[in-house]
C-alpha positions as CSV (number, residue, x, y, z in Angstrom):
1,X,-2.0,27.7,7.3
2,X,-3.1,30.1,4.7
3,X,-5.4,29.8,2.3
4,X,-2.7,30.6,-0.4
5,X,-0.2,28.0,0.5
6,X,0.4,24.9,-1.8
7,X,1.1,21.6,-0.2
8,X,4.1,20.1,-2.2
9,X,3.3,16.6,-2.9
10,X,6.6,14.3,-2.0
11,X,8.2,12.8,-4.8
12,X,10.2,9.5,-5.8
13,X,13.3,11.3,-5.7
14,X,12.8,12.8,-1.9
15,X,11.7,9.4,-1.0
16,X,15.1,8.2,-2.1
17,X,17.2,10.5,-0.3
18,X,15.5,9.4,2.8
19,X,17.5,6.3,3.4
20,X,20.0,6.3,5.9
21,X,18.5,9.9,6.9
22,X,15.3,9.2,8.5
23,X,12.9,6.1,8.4
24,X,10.0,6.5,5.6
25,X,6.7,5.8,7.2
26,X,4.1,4.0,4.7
27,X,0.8,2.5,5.3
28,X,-1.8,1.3,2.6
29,X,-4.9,3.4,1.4
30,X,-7.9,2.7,-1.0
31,X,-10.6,5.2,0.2
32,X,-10.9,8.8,0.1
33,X,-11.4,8.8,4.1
34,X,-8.2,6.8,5.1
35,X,-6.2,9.0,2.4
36,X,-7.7,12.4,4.2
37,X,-6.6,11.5,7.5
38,X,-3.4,9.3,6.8
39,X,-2.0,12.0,4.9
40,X,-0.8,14.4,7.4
41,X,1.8,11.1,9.1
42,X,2.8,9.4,6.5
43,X,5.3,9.8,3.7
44,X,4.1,7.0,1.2
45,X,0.5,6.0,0.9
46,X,0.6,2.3,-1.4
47,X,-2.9,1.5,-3.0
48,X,-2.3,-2.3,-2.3
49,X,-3.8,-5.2,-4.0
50,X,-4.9,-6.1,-0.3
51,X,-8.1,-3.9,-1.1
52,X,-8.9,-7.6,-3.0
53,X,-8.9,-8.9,0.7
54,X,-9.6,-6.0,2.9
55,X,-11.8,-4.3,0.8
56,X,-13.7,-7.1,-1.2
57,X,-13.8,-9.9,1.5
58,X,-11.7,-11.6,-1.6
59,X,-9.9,-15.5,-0.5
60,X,-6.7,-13.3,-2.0
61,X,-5.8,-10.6,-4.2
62,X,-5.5,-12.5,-7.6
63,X,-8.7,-10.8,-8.9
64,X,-8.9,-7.3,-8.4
65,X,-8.5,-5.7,-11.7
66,X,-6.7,-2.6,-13.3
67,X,-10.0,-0.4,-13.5
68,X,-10.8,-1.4,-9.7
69,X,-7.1,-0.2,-8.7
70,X,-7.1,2.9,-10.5
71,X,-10.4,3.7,-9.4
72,X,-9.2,3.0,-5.9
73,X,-5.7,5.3,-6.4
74,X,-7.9,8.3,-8.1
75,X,-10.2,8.6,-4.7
76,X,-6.7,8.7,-2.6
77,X,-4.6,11.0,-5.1
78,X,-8.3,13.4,-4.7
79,X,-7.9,13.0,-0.7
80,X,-4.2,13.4,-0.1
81,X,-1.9,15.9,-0.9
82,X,1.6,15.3,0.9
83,X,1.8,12.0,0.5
84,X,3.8,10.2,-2.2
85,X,1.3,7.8,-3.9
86,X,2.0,4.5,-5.5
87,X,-0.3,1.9,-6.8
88,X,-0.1,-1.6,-6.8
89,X,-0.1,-3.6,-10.1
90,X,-2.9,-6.3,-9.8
91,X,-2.1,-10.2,-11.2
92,X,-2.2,-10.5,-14.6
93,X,-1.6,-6.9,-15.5
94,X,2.5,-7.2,-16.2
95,X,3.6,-10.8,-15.9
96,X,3.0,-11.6,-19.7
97,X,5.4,-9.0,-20.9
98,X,7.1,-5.7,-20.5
99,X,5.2,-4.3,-23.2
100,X,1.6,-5.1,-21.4
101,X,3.1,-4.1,-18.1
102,X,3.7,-0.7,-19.9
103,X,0.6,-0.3,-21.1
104,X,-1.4,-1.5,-17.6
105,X,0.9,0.5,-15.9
106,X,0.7,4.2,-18.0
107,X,-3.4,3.4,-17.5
108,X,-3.1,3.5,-14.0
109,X,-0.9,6.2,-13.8
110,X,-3.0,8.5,-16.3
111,X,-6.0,7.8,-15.0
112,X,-4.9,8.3,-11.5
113,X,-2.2,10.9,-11.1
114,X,-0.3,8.4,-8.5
115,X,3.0,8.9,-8.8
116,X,4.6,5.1,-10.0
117,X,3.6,1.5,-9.3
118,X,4.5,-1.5,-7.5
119,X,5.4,-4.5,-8.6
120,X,5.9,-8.3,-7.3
121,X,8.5,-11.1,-8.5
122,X,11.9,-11.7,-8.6
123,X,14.9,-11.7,-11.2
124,X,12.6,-12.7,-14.1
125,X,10.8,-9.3,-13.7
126,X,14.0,-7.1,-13.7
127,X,13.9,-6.7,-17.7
128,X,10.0,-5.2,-17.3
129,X,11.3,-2.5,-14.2
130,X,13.9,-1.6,-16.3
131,X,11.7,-1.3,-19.2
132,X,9.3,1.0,-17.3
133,X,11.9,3.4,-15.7
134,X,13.3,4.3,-19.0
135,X,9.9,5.3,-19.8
136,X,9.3,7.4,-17.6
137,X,7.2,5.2,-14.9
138,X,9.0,4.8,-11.8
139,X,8.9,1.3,-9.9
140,X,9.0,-0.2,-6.4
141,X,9.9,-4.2,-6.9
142,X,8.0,-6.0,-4.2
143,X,10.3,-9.0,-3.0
144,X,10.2,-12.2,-0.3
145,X,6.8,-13.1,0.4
146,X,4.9,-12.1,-2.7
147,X,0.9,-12.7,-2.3
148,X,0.6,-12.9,-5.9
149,X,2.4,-16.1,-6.1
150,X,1.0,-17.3,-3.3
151,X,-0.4,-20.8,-5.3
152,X,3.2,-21.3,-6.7
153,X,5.2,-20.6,-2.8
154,X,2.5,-22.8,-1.0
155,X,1.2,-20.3,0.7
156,X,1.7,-17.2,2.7
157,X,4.7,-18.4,4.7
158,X,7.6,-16.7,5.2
159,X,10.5,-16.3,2.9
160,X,14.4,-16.6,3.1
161,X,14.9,-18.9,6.0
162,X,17.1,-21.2,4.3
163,X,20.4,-20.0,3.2
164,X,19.4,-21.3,-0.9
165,X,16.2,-18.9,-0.1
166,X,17.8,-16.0,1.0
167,X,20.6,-16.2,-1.4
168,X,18.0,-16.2,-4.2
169,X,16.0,-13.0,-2.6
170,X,19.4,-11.2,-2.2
171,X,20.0,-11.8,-5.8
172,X,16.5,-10.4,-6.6
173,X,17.2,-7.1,-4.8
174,X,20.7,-6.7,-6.4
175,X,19.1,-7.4,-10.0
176,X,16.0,-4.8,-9.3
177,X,18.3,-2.2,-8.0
178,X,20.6,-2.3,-11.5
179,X,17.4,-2.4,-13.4
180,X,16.1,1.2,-12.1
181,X,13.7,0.0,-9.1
182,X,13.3,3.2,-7.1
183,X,12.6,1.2,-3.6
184,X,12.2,-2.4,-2.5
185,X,9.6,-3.8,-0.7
186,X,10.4,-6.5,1.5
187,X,7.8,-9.1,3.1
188,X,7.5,-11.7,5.3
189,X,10.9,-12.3,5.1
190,X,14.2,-13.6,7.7
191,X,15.5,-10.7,9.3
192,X,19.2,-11.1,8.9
193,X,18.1,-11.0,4.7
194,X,16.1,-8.1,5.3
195,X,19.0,-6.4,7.3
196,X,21.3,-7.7,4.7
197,X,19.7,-6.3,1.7
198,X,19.2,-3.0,3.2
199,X,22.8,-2.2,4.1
200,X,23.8,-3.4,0.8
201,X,21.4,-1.8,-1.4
202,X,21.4,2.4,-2.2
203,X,18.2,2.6,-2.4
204,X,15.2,2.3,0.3
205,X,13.7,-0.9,1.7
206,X,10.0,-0.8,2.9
207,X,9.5,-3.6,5.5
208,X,6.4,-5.3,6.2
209,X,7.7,-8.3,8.6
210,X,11.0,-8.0,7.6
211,X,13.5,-6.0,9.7
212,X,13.8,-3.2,12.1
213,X,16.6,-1.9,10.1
214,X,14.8,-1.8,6.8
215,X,14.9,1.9,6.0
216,X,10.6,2.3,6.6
217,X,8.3,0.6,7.3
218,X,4.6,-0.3,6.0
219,X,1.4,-1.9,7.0
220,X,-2.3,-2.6,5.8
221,X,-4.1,0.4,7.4
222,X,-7.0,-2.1,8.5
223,X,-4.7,-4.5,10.4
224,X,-3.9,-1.7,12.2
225,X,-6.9,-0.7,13.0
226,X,-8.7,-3.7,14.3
227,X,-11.3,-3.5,11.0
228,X,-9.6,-6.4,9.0
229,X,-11.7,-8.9,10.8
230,X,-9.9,-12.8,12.2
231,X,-7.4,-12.5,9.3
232,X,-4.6,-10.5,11.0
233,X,-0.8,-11.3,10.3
234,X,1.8,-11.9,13.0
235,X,3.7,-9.4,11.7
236,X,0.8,-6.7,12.1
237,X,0.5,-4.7,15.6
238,X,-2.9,-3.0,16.6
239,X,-2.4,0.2,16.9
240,X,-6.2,1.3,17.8
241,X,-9.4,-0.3,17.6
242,X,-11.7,1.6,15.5
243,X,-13.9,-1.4,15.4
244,X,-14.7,-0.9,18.8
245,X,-15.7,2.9,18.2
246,X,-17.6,1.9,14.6
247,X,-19.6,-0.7,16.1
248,X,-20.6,1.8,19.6
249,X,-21.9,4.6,16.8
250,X,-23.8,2.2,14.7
251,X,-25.2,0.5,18.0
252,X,-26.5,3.8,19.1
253,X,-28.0,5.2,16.2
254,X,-30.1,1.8,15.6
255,X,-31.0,2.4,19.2
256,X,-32.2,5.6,18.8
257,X,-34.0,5.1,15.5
258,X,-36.2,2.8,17.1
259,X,-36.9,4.0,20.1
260,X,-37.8,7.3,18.0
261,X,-35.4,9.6,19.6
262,X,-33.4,10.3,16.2
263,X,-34.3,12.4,14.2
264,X,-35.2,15.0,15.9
265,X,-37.1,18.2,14.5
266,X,-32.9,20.2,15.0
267,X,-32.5,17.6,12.0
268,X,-35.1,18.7,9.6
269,X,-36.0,21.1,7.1
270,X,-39.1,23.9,7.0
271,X,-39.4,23.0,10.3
272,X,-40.8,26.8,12.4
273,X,-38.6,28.0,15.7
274,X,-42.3,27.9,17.4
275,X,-43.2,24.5,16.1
């Protein structure tokens, strides 16, 4: 590549034009590392509340804050520069009002050049999405199983298995969709609904144990990799185990320090050729 050529960040409205053309791969990101090497596979990076979990060693996500996730979406937006960035919106931050969800949400995006946020809830939060679009902050709604709710749905268990259930979360979809939403994320959810929604919605549907045929697909980067420790979802596949690979380098450089073998003189400074 030359050292002239500009990487054109994808935008919202590429991402859109991507259903029914090709499936949108997304995974979640909240450190300058993962954001460097995700960047080149991936067409969405999501800076998830899951950092609460992941990150923190939080019970849940309910307490990250605003600051915390824009400090987390600035380090990827610095590390990335391909990927189409959104940022979750942590509890508390829009659920009182359209007007506070505004003002959390144009923080986050001004502080961390991320390119719109994400949402959770269902018909009651259409008037905020629509809100927020026609001022100029684009919106993924975040349907089915919704974390942040978790105390109110019992748990994290999944969503739309009854007909009355799955005839609610369609009706969240539809209402999202007329307000604006520029994508719907869909978790932990029946299939058939997941299926359903996406062949009846125009714009894209991000899985994350929903349905084969959702239009991408997304995943918390550490499930993947083996480094989320004993809480793994069923939905979640390994897909390499960089604990294994962590763990051998750490184990070999305590070995090394004390048995006196690193550092060497190669490693440091002022240090004569004859010496």
């Amino acid at each position: 590549m030359s050292a002239h050529t500009t990487i054109q960040r994808t935008t919202i409205p590429q991402i859109k034009v991507m259903k029914g053309q090709q499936k949108i791969v997304c995974l979640t990101a909240y450190t300058a590392p993962f954001a460097r090497m995700m960047d080149e596979f991936v067409d969405l990076i999501l800076v998830g509340d899951s950092t609460a979990m992941v990150g923190y060693n939080m019970e849940n996500t309910l307490a990250i804050t605003v600051e915390q996730m824009t400090a987390h979406a600035l380090a990827v937006t610095r590390s990335s520069e391909k990927a189409c960035v959104i940022v979750d919106m942590p509890f508390g931050s829009y659920q009182e009002s359209k007007e506070q969800a505004f003002r959390n949400a144009a923080y986050i995006l001004k502080h961390s050049n991320a390119q719109g946020v994400k949402m959770e809830g269902g018909e009651f939060l259409a008037e905020t999405v629509q809100f927020l679009t026609e001022r100029g902050i684009p919106v993924m709604a975040h349907i089915g199983l919704m974390p942040q709710y978790f105390n109110t749905m019992g748990g994290f268990k999944a969503q739309g298995l009854s007909p009355e259930m799955a005839d609610r979360i369609y009706h969240d979809a539809m209402v999202h969709t007329q307000a604006g939403a520029f994508g719907l994320l869909i978790e932990g959810s029946a299939e058939p609904l997941a299926r359903r929604i996406t062949e009846n919605v125009p714009i894209p549907t991000i899985g994350i144990g929903a349905s084969p045929d959702c239009d991408g697909q997304i995943l918390v980067t550490e499930d993947i990799l083996n480094l989320s420790g004993p809480r793994i979802p069923k939905f979640a596949k390994q897909f390499a185990d960089a604990q294994a690979s962590i763990r051998a380098g750490f184990k070999q450089y305590a070995e090394e320090v004390r048995a006196g073998t690193f550092p060497t003189l190669a490693h440091c400074f002022g240090v004569k050729k004859d010496d």
